[in-house]
PAZAPA-4460 file (N, C-alpha, C; in steps of 0.05 Angstrom, whole numbers, plus 32768, in hexadecimal, padded with zeros to 4 digits):
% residues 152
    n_x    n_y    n_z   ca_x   ca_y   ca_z    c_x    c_y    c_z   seq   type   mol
   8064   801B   7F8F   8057   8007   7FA0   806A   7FEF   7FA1     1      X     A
   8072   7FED   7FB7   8087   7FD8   7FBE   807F   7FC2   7FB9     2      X     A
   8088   7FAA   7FB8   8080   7F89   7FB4   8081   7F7C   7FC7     3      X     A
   8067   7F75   7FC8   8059   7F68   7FE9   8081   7F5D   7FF1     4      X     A
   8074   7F5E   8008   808F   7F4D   8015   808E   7F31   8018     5      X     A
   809F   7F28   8014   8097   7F06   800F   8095   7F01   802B     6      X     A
   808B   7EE5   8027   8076   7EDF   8037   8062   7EEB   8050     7      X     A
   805D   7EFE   8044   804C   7F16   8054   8033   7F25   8049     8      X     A
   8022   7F09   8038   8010   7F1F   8027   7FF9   7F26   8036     9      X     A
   7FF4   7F19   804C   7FDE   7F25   8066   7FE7   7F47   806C    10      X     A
   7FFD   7F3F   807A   8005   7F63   8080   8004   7F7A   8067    11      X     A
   800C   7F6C   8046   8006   7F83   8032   7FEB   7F84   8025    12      X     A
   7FDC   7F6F   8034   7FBC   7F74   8031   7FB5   7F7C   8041    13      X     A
   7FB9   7F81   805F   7FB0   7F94   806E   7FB3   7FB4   806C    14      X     A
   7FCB   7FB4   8063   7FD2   7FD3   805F   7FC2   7FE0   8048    15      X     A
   7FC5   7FCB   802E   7FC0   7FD6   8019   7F9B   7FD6   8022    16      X     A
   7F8B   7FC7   8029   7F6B   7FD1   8029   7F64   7FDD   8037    17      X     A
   7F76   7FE8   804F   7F76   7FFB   8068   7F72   801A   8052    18      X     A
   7F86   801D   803B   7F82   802F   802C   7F6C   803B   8017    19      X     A
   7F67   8020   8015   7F43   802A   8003   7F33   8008   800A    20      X     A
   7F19   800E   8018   7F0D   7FF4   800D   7F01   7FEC   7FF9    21      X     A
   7F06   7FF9   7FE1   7F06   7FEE   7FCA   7F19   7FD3   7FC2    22      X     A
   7F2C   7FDB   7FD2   7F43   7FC3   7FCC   7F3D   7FB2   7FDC    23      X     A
   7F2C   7F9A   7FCC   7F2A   7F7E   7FD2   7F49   7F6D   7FD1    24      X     A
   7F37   7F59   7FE1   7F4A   7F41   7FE0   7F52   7F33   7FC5    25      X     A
   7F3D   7F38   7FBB   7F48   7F35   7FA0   7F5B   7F3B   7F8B    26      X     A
   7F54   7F57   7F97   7F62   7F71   7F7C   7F82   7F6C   7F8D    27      X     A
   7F83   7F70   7FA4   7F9E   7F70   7FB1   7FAC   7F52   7FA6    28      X     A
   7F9A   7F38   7FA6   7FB0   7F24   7FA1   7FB7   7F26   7F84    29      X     A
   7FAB   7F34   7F74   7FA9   7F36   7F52   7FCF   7F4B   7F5A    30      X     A
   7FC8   7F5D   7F6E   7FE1   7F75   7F71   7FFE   7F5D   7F77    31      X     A
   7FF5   7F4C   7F7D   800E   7F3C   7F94   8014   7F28   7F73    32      X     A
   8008   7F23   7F65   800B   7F0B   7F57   801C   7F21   7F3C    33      X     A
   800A   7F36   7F3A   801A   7F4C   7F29   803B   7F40   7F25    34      X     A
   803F   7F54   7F48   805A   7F55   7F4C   8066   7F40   7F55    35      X     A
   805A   7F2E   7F51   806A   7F0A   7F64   8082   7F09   7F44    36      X     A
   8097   7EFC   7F45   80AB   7EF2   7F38   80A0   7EDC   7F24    37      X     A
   8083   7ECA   7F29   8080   7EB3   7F18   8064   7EBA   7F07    38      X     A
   8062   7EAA   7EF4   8048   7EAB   7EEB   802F   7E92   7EF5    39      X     A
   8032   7E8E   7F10   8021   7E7A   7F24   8006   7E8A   7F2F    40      X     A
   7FF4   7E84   7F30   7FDD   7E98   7F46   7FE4   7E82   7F5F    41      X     A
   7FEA   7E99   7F6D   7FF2   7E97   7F8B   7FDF   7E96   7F9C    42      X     A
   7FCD   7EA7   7F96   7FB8   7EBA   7FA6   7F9B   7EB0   7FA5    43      X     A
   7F87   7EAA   7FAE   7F72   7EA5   7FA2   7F66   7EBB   7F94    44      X     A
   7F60   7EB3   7F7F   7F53   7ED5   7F6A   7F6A   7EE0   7F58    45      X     A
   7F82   7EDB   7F67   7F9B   7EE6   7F57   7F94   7EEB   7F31    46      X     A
   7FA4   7EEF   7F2D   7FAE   7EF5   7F11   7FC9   7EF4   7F0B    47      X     A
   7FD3   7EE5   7EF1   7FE5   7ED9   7EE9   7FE4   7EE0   7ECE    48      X     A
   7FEE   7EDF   7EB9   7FF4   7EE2   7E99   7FDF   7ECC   7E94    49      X     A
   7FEB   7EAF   7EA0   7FDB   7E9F   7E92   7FB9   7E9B   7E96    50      X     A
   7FB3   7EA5   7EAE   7F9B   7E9F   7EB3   7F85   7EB6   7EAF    51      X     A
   7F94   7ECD   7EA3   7F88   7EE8   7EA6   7F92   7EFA   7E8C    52      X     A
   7FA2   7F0A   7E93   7FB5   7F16   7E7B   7FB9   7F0F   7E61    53      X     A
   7FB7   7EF0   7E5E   7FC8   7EEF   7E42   7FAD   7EE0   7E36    54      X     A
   7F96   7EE4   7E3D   7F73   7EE3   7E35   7F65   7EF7   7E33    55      X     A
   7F72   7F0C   7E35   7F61   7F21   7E30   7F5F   7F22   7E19    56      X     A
   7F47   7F3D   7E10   7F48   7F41   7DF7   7F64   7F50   7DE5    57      X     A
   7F73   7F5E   7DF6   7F88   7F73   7DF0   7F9C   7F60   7E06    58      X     A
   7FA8   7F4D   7E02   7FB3   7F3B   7E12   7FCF   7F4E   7E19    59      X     A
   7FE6   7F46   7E33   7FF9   7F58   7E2F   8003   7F3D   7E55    60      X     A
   8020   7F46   7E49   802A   7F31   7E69   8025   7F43   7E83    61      X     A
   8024   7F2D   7E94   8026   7F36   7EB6   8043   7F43   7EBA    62      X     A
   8045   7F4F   7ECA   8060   7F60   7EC9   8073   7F4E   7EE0    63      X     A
   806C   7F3F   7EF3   807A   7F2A   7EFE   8094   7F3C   7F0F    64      X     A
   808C   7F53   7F0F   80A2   7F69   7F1A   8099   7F7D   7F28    65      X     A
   80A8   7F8C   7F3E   809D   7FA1   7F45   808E   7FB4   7F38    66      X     A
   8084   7FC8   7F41   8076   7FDE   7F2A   808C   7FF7   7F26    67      X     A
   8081   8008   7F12   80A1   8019   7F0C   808D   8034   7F0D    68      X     A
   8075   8031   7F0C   806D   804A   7F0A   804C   8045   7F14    69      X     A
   803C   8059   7F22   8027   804D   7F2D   8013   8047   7F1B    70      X     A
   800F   8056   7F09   7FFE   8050   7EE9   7FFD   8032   7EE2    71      X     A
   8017   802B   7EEA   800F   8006   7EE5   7FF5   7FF8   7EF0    72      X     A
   7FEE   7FFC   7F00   7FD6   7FF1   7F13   7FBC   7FED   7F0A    73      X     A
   7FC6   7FFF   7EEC   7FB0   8000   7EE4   7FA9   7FF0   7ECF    74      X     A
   7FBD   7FDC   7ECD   7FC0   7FBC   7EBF   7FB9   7FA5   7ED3    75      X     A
   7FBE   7FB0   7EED   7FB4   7F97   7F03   7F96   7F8A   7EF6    76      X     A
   7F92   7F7D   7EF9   7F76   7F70   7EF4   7F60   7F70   7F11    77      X     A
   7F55   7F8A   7F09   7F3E   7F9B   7F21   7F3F   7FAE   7F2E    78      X     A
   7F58   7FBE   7F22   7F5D   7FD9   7F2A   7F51   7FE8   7F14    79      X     A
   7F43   7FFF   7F23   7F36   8013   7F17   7F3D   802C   7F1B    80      X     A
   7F30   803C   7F08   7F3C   8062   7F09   7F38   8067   7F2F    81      X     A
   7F1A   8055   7F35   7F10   8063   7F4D   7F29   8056   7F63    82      X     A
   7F31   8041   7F5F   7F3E   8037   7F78   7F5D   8045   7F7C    83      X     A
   7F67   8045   7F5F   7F7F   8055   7F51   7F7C   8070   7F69    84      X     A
   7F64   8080   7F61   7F65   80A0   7F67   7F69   809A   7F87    85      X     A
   7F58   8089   7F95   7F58   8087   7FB6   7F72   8079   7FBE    86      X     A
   7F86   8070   7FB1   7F9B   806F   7FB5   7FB6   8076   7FB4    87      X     A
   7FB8   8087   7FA0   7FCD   8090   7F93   7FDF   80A4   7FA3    88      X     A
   7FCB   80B4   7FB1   7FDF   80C8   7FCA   7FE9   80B8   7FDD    89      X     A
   7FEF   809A   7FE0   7FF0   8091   7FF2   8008   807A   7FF3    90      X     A
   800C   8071   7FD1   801C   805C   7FCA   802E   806E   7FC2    91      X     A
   8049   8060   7FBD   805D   8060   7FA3   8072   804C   7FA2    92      X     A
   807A   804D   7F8A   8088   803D   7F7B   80AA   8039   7F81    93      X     A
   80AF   8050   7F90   80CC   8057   7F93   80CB   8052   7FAC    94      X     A
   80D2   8039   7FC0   80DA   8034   7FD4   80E6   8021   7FE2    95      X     A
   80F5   801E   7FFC   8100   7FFE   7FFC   80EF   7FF3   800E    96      X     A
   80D6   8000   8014   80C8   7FF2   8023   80BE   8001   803B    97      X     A
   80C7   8011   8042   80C9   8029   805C   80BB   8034   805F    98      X     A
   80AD   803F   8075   80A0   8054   8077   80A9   8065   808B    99      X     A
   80AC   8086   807C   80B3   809D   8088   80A0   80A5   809E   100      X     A
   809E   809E   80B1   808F   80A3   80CD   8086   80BC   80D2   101      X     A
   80A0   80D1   80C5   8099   80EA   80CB   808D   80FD   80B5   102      X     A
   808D   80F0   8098   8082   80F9   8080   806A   80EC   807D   103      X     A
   8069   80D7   807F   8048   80BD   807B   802D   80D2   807A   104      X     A
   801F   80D2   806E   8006   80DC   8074   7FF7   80C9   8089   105      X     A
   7FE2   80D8   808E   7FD5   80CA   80A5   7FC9   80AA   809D   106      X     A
   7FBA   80AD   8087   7FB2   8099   8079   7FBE   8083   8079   107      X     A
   7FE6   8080   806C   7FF1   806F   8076   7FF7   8069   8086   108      X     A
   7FFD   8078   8098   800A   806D   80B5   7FF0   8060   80BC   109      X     A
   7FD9   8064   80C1   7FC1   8059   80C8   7FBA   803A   80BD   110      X     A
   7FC2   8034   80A3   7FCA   801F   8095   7FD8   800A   809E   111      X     A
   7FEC   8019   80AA   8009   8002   80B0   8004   8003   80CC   112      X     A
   7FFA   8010   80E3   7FF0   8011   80FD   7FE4   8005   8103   113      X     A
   7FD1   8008   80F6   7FAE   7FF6   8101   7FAF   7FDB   80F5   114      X     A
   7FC2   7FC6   810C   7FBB   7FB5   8112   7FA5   7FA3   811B   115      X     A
   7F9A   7FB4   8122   7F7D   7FAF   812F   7F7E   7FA9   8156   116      X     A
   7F93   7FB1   815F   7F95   7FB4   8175   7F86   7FC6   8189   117      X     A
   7F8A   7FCD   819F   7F84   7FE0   81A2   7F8F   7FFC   81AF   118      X     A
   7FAB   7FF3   81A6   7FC0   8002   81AA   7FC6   8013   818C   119      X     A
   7FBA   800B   8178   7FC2   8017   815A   7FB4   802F   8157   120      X     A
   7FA2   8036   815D   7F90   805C   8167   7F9D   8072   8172   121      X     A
   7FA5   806D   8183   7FAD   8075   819B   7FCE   8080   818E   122      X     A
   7FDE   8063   818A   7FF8   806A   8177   7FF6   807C   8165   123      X     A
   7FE6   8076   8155   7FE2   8089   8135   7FE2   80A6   8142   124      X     A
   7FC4   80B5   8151   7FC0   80C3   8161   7FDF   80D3   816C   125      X     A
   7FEB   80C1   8180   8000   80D2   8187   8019   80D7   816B   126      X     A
   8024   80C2   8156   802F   80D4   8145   8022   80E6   8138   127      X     A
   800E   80ED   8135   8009   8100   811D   8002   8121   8134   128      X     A
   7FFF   811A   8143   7FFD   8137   815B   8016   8136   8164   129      X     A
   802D   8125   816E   8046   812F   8173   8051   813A   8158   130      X     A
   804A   812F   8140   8058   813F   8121   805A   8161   8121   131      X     A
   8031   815C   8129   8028   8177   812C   8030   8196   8135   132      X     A
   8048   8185   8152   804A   819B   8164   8037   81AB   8174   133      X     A
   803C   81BA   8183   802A   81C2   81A0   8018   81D4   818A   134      X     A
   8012   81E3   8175   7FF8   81F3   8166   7FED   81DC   8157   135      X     A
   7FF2   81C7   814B   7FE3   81AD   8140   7FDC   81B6   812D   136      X     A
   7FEF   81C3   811B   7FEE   81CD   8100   8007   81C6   80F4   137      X     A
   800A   81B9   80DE   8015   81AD   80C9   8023   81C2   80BC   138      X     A
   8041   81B9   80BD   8050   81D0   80A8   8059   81E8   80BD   139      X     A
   8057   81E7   80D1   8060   8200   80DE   8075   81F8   80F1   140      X     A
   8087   8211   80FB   80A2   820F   8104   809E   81F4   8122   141      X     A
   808C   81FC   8127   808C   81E5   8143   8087   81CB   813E   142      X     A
   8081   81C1   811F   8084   819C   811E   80A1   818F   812A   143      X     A
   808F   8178   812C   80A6   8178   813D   80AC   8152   8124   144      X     A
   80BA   8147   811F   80C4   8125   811C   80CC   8119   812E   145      X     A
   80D3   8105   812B   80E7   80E5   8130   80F2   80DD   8128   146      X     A
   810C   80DF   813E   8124   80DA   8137   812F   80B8   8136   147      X     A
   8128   80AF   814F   811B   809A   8155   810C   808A   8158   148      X     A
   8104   8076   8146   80EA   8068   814C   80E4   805E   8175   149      X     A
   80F0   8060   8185   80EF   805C   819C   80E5   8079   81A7   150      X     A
   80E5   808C   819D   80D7   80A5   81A6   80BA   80A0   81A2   151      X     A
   80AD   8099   819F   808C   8089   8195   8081   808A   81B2   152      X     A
***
């Protein structure tokens, strides 16, 4: 799970509660303050070492860093097994930020699409049936990708 992009935590709160609405505004700024570089709450609700972490009963620091493995999340302050499980096919940890257009599951691309336009349906819709190829079955010789994001 990549580290919000700076100054862009609207767009990695859209994506990220597009993926489960379990993930409050909350739990997401607790995710952004995780991986922010300082120990400040940024976020309203955030979580910080000082204001959260280092009061617990089993106290332990904010990691103030990307995540290295997705199991971490599970130190965020309001992540749960349930939100963990509805997310996990969907995140990871190893990326520079990208999304594979032609690997994405539907779920994400749907995430990072749905702007709320009403052009974001319609888009999603045509990549995942052009992927498909003319039988609209997954995995067979006629999928087709993109080579170019201007093929869209």
């Amino acid at each position: 799970m990549d580290k919000a992009a700076p100054g862009r935590p609207d767009e990695f709160k859209r994506i990220l509660s597009a993926l489960s609405p379990k993930l409050t505004d909350s739990i997401i700024n607790c995710i952004i303050d995780w991986q922010d570089p300082d120990d400040s709450v940024t976020l309203p609700d955030g979580a910080e070492e000082s204001n959260y972490y280092a009061i617990l009963d089993r106290p332990y620091r904010c990691k103030n860093k990307n995540f290295d493995c997705m199991e971490e999340l599970f130190l965020v302050k309001g992540v749960t097994q349930d939100i963990f499980d509805e997310i996990k096919d969907n995140i990871t940890t190893h990326s520079n930020g990208t999304v594979n257009i032609n690997t994405a599951s539907g779920e994400v691309l749907g995430a990072i699409i749905n702007d709320g336009s009403e052009f974001s349906g319609p888009l999603l819709n045509k990549i995942i049936t052009t992927r498909l190829g003319n039988d609209g079955i997954e995995g067979t010789a006629d999928d087709r990708y993109f080579i170019d994001i201007n093929e869209i």
